[in-house]
C-alpha positions as CSV (number, residue, x, y, z in Angstrom):
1,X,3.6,10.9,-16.5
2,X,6.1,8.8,-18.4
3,X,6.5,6.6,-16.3
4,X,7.1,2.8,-15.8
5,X,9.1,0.6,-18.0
6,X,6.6,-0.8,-19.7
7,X,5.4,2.9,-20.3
8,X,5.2,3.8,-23.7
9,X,5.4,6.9,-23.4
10,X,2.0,8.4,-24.4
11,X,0.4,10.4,-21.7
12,X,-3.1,10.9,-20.7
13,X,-5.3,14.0,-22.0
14,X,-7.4,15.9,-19.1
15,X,-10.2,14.1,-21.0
16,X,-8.9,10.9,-20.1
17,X,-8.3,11.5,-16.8
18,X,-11.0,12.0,-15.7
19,X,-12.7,9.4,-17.3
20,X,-10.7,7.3,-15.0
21,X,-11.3,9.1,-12.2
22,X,-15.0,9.1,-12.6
23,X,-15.4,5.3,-13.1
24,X,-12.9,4.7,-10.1
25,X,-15.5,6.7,-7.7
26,X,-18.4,5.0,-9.4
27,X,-17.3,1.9,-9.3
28,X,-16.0,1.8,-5.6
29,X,-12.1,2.8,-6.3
30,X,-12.3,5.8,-3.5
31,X,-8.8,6.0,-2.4
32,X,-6.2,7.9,-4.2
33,X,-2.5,7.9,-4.0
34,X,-0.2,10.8,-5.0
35,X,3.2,12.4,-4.4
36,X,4.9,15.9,-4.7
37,X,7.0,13.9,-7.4
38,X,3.8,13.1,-9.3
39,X,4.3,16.9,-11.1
40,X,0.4,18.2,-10.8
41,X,-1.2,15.5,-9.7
42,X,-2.3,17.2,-6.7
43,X,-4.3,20.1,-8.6
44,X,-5.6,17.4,-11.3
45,X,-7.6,15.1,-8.5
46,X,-8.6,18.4,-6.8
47,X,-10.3,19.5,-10.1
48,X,-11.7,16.0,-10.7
49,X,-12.4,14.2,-7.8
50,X,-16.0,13.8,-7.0
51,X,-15.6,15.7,-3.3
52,X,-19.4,14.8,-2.2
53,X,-18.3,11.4,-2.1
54,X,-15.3,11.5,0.9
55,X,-12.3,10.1,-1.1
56,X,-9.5,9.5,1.0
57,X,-6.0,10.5,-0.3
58,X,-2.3,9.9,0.4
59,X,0.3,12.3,-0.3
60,X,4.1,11.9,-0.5
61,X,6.5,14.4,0.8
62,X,10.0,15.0,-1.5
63,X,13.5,15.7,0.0
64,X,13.1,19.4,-0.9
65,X,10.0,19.7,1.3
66,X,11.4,18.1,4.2
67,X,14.2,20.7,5.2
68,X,12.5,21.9,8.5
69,X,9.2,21.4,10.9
70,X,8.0,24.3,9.2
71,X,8.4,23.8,5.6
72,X,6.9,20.0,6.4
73,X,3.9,21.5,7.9
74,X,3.1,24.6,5.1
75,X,3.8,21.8,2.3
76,X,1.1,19.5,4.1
77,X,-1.0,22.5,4.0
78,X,-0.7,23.4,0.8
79,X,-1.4,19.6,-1.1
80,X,-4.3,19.5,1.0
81,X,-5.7,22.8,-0.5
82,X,-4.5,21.7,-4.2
83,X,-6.7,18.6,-3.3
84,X,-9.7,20.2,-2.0
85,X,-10.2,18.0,1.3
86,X,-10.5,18.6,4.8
87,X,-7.4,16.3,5.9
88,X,-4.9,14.1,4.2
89,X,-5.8,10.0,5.0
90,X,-1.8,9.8,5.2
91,X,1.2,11.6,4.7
92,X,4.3,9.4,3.7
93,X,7.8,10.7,3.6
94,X,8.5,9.3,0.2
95,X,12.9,8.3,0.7
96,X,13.0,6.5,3.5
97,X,16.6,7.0,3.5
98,X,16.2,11.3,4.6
99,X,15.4,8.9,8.1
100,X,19.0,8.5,8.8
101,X,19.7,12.2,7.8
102,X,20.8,15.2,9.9
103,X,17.2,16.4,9.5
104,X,15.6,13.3,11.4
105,X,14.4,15.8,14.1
106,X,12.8,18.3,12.1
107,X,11.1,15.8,10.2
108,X,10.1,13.9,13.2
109,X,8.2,17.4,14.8
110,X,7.4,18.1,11.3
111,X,5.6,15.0,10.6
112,X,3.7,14.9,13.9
113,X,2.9,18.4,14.0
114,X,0.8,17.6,10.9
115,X,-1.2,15.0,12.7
116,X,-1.7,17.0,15.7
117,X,-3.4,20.0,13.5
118,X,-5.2,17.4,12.3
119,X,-3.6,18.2,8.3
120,X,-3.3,14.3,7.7
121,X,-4.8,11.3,9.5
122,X,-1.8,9.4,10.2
123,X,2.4,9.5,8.8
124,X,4.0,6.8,6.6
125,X,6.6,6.3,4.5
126,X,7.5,4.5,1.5
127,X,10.1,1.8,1.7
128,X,12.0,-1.0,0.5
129,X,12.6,-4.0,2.2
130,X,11.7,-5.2,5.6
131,X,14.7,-4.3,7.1
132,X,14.0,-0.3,6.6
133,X,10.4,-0.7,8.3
134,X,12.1,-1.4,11.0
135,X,14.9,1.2,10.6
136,X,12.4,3.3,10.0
137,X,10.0,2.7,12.8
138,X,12.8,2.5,15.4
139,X,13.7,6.0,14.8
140,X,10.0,7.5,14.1
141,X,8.1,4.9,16.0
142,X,4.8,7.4,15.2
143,X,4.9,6.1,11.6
144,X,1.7,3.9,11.1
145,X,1.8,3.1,7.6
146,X,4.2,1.7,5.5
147,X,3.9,1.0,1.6
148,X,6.1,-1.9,0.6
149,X,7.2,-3.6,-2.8
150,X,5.9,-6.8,-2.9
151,X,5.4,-9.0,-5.8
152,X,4.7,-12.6,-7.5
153,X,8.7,-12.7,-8.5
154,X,9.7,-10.7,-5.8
155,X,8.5,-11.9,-2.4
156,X,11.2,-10.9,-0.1
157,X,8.5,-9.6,2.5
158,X,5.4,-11.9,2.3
159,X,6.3,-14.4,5.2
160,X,7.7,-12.0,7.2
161,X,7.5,-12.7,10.6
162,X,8.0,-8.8,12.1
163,X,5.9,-7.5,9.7
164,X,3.2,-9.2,10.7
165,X,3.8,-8.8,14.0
166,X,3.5,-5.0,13.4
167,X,0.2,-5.6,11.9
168,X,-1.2,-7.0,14.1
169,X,0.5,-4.2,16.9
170,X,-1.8,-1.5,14.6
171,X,0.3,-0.8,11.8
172,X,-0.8,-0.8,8.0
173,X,1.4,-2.1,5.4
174,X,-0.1,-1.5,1.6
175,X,1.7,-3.0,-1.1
176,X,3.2,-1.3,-4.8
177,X,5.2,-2.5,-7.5
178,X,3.0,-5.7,-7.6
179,X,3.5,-5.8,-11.6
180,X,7.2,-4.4,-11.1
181,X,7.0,-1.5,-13.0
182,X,4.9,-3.0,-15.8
183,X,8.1,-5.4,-16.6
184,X,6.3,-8.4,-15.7
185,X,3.4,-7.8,-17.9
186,X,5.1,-7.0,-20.8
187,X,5.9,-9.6,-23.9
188,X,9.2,-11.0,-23.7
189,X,10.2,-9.2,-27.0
190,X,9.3,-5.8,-25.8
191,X,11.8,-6.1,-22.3
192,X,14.7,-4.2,-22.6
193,X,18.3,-4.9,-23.3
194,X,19.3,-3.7,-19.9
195,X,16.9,-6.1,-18.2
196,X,17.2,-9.2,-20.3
197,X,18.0,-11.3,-17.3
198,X,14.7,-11.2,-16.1
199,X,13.2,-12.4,-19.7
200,X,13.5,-16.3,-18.1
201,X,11.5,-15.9,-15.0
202,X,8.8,-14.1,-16.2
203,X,8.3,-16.8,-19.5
204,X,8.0,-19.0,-16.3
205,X,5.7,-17.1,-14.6
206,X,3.7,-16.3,-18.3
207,X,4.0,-20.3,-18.9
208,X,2.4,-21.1,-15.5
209,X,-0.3,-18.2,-16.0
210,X,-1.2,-20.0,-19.8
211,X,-1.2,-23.7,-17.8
212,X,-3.7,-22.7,-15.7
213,X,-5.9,-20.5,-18.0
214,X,-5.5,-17.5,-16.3
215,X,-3.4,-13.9,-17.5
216,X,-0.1,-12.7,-16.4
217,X,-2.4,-9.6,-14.8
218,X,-4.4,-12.0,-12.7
219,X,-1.5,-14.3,-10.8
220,X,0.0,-11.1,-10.0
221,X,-3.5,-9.6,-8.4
222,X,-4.3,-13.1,-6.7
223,X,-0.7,-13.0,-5.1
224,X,-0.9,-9.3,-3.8
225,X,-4.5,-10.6,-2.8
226,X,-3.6,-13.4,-0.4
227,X,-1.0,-11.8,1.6
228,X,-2.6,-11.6,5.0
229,X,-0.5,-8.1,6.7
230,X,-1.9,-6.3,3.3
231,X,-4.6,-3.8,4.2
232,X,-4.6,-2.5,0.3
233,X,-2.4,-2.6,-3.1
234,X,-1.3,0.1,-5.0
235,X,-2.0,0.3,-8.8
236,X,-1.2,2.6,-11.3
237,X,-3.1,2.4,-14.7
238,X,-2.4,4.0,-18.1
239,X,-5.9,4.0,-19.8
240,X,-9.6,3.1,-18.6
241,X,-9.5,0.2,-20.1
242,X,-6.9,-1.1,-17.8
243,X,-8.5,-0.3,-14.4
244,X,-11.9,-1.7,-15.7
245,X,-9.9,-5.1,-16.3
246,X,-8.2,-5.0,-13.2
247,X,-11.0,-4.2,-11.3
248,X,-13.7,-7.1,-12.7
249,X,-10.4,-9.2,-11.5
250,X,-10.9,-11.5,-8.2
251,X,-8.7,-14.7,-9.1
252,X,-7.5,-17.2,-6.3
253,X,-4.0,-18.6,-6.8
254,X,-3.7,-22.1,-8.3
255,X,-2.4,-24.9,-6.5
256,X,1.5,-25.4,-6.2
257,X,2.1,-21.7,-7.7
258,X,5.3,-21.4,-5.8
259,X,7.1,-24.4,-6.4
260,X,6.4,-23.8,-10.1
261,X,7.4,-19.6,-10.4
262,X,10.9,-19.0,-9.4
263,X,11.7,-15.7,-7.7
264,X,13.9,-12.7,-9.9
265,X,17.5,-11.9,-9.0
266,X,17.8,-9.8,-6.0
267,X,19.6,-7.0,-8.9
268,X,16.2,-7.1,-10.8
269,X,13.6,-6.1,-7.8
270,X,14.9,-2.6,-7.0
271,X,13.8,-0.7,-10.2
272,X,16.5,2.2,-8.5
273,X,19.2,-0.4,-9.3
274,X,18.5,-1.0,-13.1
275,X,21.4,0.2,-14.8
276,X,20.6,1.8,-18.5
């Protein structure tokens, strides 16, 4: 899809696909993450995917599928088909906000209705900050896994005290948006107008990278790497060449890293609050 800031735009052939795909299995990448909002993703890893070898795959439920118990269940159903496995490792609700809807209930027997047929392992949903975990586990206290935005410029979450706490009560936490969208990878001349703002924080952070001989790429890695709730990071490539670098990747981070990379403005580490 064309997606992702830094996206250019160019999208992957079948061919490329599942080149990805197969190096990813080969080469010990075995989980898969995916969302009704993803277009075809769902029939594309059921087509590709190497099923001998147990891959375990997420799914992400839209508004649209969410309207009753019902509906929740036969769309569960369904993107397990499209994907060709026995059960679903989770199934997220993908706006944490349809929570504090008029259709919490449905969703709520919806949601657990799927785990009791057995359709997906265990329910998450997709959030934003620390305080909507919370929200969000108050009202469904059955959710289990929660994927957060974390990141090197961001790092609302990483000290949290009630996160971990929840960790440590059971609860997985996996983080996304660890390069922001691909902004803070890209070269300062390529950011765009509307998000200019962030152009001195990440020379910072791309200063601090070239003092310490290491890539933009690997700081960000190392700091998703060291938070200690993390049970796994989301990544989303755009060639084969890209996962094979990020996956030979296994940097520590260097000494003083935080007292030398300043933290974005709160305005820049929501991507829904970029304004065109």
């Amino acid at each position: 899809m064309d997606y992702g800031v830094a996206n250019k735009g160019k999208l992957l052939s079948k061919a490329d696909v599942k080149a990805i795909i197969d190096w990813a299995q080969k080469n010990g990448i075995n989980h898969f993450d995916t969302a009704l909002a993803y277009g075809d993703v769902a029939e594309t890893l059921g087509t590709y995917l190497n099923h001998s070898l147990n891959p375990s795959i997420d799914s992400k439920l839209d508004e649209k599928s969410c309207q009753s118990k019902d509906l929740i269940v036969k769309t569960a159903i369904e993107i397990r088909e499209k994907l060709g496995v026995d059960q679903l490792s989770v199934l997220y609700l993908h706006n944490e906000e349809i929570l504090q809807s008029s259709l919490v209930s449905e969703i709520s027997n919806g949601l657990k209705e799927v785990v009791n047929l057995g359709i997906a392992k265990k329910i998450g949903v997709s959030v934003y900050s620390e305080a909507s975990v919370l929200k969000c586990k108050a009202v469904l206290p059955e959710l289990s896994v929660f994927q957060v935005p974390e990141n090197i410029l961001d790092r609302r979450i990483a000290s949290s005290t009630a996160i971990q706490n929840l960790a440590e009560s059971g609860n997985t936490f996996v983080i996304r948006s660890i390069f922001l969208q691909g902004l803070l990878l890209m070269e300062l001349g390529e950011i765009p107008p509307h998000l200019v703002s962030a152009k001195a924080k990440i020379q910072e952070l791309k200063s601090f990278a070239r003092d310490n001989s290491l890539s933009v790429l690997q700081i960000c890695l190392a700091y998703a790497n060291s938070i200690s709730w993390a049970s796994g990071i989301v990544i989303g490539v755009a060639s084969l060449n890209q996962l094979i670098e990020i996956k030979r990747i296994s940097p520590s981070l260097p000494n003083e890293w935080e007292s030398k990379i300043s933290i974005l403005p709160q305005e820049l580490v929501d991507p829904r609050k970029w304004s065109l």
